[in-house]
PyMOL CGO cylinders between C-alpha atoms (Angstrom):
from pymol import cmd
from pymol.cgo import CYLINDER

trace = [
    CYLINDER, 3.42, 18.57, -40.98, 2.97, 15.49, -39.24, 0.3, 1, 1, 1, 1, 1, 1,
    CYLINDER, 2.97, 15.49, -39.24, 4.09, 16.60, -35.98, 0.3, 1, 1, 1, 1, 1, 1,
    CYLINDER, 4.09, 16.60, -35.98, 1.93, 19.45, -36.56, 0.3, 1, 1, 1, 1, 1, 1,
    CYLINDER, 1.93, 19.45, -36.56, -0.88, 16.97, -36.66, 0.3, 1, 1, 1, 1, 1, 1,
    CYLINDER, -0.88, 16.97, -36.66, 0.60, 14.65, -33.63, 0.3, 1, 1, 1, 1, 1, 1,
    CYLINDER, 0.60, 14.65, -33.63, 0.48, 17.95, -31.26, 0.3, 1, 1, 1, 1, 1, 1,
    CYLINDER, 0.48, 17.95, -31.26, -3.18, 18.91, -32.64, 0.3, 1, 1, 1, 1, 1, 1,
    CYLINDER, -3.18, 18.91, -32.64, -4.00, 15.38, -31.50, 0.3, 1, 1, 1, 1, 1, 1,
    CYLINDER, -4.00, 15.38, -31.50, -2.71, 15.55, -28.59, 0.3, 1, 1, 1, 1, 1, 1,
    CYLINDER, -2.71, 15.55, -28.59, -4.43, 19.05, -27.75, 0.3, 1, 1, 1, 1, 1, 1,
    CYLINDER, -4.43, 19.05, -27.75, -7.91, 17.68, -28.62, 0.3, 1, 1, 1, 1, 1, 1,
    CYLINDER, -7.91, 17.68, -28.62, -7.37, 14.77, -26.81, 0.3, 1, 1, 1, 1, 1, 1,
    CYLINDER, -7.37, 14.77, -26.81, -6.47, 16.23, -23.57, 0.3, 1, 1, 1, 1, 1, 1,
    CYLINDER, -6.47, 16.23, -23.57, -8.99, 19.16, -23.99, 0.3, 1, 1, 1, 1, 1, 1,
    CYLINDER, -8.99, 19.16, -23.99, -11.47, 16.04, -24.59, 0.3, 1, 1, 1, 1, 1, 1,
    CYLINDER, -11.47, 16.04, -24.59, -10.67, 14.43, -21.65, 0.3, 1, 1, 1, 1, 1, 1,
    CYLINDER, -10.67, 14.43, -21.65, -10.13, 17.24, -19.34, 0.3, 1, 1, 1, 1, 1, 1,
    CYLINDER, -10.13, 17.24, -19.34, -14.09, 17.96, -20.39, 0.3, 1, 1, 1, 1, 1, 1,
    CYLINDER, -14.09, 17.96, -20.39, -15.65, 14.79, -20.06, 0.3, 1, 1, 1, 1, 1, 1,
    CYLINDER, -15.65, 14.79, -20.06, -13.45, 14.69, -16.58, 0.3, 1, 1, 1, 1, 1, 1,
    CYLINDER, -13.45, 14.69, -16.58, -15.51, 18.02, -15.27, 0.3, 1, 1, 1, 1, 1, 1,
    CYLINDER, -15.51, 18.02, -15.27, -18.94, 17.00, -16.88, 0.3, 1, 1, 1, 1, 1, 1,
    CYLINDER, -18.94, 17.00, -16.88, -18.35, 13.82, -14.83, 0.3, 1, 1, 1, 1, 1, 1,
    CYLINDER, -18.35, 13.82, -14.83, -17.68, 16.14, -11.39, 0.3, 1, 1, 1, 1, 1, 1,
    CYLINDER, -17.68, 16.14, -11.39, -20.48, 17.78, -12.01, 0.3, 1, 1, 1, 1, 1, 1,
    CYLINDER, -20.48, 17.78, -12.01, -23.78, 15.14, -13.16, 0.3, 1, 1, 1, 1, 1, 1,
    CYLINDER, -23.78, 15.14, -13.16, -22.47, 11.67, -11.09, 0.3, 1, 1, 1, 1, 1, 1,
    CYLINDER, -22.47, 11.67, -11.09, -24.51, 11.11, -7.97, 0.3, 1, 1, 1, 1, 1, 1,
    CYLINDER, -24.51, 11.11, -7.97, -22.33, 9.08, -5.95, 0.3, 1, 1, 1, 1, 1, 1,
    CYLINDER, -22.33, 9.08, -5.95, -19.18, 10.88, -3.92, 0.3, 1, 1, 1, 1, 1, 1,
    CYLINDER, -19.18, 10.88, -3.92, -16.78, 7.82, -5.40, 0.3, 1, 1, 1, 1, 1, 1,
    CYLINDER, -16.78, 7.82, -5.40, -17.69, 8.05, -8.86, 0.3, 1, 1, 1, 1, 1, 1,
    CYLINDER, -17.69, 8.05, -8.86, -17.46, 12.03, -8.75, 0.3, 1, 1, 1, 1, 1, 1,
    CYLINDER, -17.46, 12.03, -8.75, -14.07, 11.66, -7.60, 0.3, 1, 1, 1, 1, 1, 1,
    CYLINDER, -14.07, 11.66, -7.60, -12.99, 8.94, -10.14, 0.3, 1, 1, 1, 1, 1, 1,
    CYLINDER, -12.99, 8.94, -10.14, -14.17, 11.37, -13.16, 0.3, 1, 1, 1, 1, 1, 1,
    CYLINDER, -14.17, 11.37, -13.16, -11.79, 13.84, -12.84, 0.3, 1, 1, 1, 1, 1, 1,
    CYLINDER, -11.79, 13.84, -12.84, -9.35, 12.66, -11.27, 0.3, 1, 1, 1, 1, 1, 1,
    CYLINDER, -9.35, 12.66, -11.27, -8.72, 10.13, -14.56, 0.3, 1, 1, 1, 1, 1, 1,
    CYLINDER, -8.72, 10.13, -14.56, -10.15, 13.15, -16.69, 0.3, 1, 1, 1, 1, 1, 1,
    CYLINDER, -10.15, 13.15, -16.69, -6.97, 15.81, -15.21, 0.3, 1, 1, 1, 1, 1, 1,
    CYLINDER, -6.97, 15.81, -15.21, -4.61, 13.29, -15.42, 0.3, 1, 1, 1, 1, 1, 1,
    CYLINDER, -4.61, 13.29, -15.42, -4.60, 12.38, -18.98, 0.3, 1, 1, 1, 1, 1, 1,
    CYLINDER, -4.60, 12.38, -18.98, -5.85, 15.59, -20.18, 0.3, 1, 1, 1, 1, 1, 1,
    CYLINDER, -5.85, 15.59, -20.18, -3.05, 17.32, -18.20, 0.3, 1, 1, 1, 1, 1, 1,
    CYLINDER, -3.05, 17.32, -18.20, -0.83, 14.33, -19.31, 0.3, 1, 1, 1, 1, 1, 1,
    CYLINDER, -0.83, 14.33, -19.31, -1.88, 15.03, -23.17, 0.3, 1, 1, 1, 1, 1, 1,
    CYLINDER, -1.88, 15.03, -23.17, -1.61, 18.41, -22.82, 0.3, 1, 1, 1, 1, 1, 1,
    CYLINDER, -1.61, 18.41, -22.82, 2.11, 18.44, -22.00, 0.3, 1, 1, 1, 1, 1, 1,
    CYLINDER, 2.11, 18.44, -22.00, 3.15, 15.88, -23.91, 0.3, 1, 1, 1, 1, 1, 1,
    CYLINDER, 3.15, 15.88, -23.91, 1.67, 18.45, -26.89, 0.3, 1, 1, 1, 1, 1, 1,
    CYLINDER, 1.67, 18.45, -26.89, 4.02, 21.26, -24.93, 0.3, 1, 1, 1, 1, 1, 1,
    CYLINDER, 4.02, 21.26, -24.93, 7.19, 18.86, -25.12, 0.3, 1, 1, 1, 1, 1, 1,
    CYLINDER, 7.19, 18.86, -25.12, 6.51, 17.67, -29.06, 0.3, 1, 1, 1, 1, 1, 1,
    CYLINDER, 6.51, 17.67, -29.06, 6.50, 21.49, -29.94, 0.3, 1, 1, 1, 1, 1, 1,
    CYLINDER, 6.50, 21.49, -29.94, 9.39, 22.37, -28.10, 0.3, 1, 1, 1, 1, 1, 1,
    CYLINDER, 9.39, 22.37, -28.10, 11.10, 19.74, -30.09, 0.3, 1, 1, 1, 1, 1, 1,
    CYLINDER, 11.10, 19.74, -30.09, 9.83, 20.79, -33.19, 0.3, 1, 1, 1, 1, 1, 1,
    CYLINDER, 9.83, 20.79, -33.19, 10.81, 24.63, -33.09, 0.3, 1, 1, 1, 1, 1, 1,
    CYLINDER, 10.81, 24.63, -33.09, 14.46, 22.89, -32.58, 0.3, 1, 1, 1, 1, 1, 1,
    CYLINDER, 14.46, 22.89, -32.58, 14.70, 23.59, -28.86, 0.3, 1, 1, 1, 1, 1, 1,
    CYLINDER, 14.70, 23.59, -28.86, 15.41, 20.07, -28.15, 0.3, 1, 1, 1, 1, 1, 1,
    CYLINDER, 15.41, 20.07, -28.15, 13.57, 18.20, -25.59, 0.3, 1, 1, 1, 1, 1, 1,
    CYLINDER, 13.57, 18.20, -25.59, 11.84, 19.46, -22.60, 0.3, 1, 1, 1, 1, 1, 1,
    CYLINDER, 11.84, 19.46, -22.60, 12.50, 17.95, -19.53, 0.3, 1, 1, 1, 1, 1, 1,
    CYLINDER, 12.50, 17.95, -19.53, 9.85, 20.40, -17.62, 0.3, 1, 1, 1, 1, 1, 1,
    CYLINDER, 9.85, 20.40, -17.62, 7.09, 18.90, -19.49, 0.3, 1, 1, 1, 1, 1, 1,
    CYLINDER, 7.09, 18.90, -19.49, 8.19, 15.40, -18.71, 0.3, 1, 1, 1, 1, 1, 1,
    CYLINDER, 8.19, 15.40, -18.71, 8.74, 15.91, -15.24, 0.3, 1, 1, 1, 1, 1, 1,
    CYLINDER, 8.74, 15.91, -15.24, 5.97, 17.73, -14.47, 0.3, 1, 1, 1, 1, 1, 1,
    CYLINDER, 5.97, 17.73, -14.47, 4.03, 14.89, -16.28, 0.3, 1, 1, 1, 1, 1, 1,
    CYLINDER, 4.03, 14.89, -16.28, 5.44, 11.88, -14.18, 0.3, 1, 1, 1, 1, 1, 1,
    CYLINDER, 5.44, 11.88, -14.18, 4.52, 14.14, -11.09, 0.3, 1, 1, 1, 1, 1, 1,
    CYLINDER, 4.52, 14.14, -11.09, 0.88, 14.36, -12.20, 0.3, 1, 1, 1, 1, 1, 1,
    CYLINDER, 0.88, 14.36, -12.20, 0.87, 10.29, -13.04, 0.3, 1, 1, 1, 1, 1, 1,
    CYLINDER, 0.87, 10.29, -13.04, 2.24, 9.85, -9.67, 0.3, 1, 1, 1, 1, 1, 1,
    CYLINDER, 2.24, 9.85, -9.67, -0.05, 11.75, -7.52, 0.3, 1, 1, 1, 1, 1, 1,
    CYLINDER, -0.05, 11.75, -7.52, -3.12, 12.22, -9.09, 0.3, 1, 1, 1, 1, 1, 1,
    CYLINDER, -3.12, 12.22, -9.09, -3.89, 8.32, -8.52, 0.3, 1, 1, 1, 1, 1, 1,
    CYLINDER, -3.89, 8.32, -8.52, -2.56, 9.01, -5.03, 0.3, 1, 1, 1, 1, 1, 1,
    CYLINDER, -2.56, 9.01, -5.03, -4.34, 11.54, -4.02, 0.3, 1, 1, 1, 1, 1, 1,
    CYLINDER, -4.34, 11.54, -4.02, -7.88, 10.14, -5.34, 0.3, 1, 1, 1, 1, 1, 1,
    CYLINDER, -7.88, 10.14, -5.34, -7.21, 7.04, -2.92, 0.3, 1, 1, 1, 1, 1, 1,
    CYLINDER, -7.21, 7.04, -2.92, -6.63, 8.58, 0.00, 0.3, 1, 1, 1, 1, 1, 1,
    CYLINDER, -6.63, 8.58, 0.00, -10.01, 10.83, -0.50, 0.3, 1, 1, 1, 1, 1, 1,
    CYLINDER, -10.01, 10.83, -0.50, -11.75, 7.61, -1.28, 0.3, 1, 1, 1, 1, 1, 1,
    CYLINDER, -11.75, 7.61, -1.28, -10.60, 6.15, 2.19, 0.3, 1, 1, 1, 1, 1, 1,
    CYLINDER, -10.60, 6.15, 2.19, -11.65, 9.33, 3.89, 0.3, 1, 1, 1, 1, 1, 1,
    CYLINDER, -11.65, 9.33, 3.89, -15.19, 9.12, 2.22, 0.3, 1, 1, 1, 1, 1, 1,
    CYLINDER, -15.19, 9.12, 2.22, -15.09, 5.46, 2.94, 0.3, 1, 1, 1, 1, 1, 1,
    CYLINDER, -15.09, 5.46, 2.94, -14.14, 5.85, 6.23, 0.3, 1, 1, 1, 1, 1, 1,
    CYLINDER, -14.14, 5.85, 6.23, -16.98, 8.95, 7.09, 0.3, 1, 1, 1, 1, 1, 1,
    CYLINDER, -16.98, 8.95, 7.09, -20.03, 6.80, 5.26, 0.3, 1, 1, 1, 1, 1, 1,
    CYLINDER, -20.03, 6.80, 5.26, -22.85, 6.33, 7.76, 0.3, 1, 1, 1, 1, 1, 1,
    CYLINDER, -22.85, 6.33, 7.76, -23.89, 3.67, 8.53, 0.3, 1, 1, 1, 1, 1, 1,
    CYLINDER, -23.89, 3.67, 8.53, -20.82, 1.87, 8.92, 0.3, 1, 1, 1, 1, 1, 1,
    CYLINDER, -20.82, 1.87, 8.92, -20.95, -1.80, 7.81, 0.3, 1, 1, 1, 1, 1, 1,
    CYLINDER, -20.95, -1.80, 7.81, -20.22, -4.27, 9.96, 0.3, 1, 1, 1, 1, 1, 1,
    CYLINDER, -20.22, -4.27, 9.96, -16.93, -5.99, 9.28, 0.3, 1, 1, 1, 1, 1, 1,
    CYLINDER, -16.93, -5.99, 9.28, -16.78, -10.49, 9.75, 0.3, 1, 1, 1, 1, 1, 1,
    CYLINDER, -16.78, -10.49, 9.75, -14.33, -10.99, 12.26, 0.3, 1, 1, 1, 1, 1, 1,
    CYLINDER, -14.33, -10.99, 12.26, -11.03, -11.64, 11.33, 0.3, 1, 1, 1, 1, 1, 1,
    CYLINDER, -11.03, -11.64, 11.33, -9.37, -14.69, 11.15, 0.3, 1, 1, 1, 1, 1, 1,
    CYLINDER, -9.37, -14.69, 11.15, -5.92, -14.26, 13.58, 0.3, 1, 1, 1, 1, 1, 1,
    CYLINDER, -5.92, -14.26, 13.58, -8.54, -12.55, 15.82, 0.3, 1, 1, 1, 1, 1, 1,
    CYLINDER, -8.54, -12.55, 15.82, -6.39, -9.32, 15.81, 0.3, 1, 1, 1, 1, 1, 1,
    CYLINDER, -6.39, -9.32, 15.81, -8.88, -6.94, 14.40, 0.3, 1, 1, 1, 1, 1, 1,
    CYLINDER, -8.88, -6.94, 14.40, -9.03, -4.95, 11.59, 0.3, 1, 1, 1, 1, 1, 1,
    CYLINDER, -9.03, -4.95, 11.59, -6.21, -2.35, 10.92, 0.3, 1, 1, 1, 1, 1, 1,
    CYLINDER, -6.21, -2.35, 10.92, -8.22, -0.25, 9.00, 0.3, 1, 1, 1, 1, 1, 1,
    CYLINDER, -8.22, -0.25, 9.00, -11.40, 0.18, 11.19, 0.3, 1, 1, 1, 1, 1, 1,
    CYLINDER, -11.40, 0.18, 11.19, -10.11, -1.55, 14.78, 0.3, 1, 1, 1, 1, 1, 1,
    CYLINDER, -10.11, -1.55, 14.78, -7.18, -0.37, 16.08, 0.3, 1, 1, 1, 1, 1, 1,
    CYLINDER, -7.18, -0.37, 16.08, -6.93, -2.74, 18.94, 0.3, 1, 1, 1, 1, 1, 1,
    CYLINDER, -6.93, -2.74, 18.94, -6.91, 0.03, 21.64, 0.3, 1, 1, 1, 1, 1, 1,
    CYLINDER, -6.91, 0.03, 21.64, -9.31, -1.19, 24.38, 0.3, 1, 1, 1, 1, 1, 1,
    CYLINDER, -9.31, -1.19, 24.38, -6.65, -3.65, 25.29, 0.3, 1, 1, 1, 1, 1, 1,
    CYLINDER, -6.65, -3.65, 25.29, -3.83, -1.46, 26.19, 0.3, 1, 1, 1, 1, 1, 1,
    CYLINDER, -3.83, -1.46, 26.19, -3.35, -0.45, 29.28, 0.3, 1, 1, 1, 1, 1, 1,
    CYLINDER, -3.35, -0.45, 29.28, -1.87, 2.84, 29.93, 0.3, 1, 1, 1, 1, 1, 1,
    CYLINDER, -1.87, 2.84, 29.93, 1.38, 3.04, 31.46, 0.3, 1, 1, 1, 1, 1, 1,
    CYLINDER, 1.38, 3.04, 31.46, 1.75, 4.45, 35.18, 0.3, 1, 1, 1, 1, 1, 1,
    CYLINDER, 1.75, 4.45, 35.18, 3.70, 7.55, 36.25, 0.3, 1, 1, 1, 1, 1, 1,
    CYLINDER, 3.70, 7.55, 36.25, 6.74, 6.53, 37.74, 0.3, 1, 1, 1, 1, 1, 1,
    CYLINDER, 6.74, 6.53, 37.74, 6.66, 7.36, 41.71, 0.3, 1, 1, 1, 1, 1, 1,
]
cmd.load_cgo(trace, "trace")
């Protein structure tokens, strides 16, 4: 009965989240904030979801489910992942571009400067 309960929980939960996740894509404004809504919302309601798969595979005496647990640390991993490098990509497209204080060792940025107006190109051997 009460792991009954704890996989209900966990259901509800994960529906919950994976609901408030695509209400967020869908009525935020702002490009960053529509990508941190799901991305959080799929991860634990995918995450909650599975963890409800594993708990009933262990109580119809099937022992645990490594499937669900992998396939959970997967999502954990690259969900968070994934949602930075699309961040970087909007942050990199925004217009106008800020401008950036110079940096202190005078080397230039590595994200925004790459430093190649000062490299010459080598010449063909003759």
């Amino acid at each position: 009965m009460i792991l009954d309960l704890l996989i209900t929980a966990a259901l509800i939960i994960g529906g919950a989240f994976a609901l408030i996740g695509s209400y967020g894509l869908l009525r935020l404004k702002d490009p960053f904030q529509r990508l941190h809504a799901p991305t959080k919302g799929s991860t634990l309601g995918v995450g909650a979801v599975l963890v409800a798969s594993a708990l009933a595979h262990f109580a119809r005496g099937q022992g645990a489910s490594w499937h669900e647990v992998l396939v959970t640390g997967f999502i954990f991993l690259t969900a968070p992942l994934t949602a930075l490098y699309l961040a970087r990509v909007h942050l990199h497209r925004a217009e106008p571009k800020p401008p950036l204080p110079s940096p202190a060792t005078g080397s230039g940025w590595a994200s925004r400067d790459l430093g190649l107006e000062n490299i010459q190109p080598e010449r063909e051997k003759e």
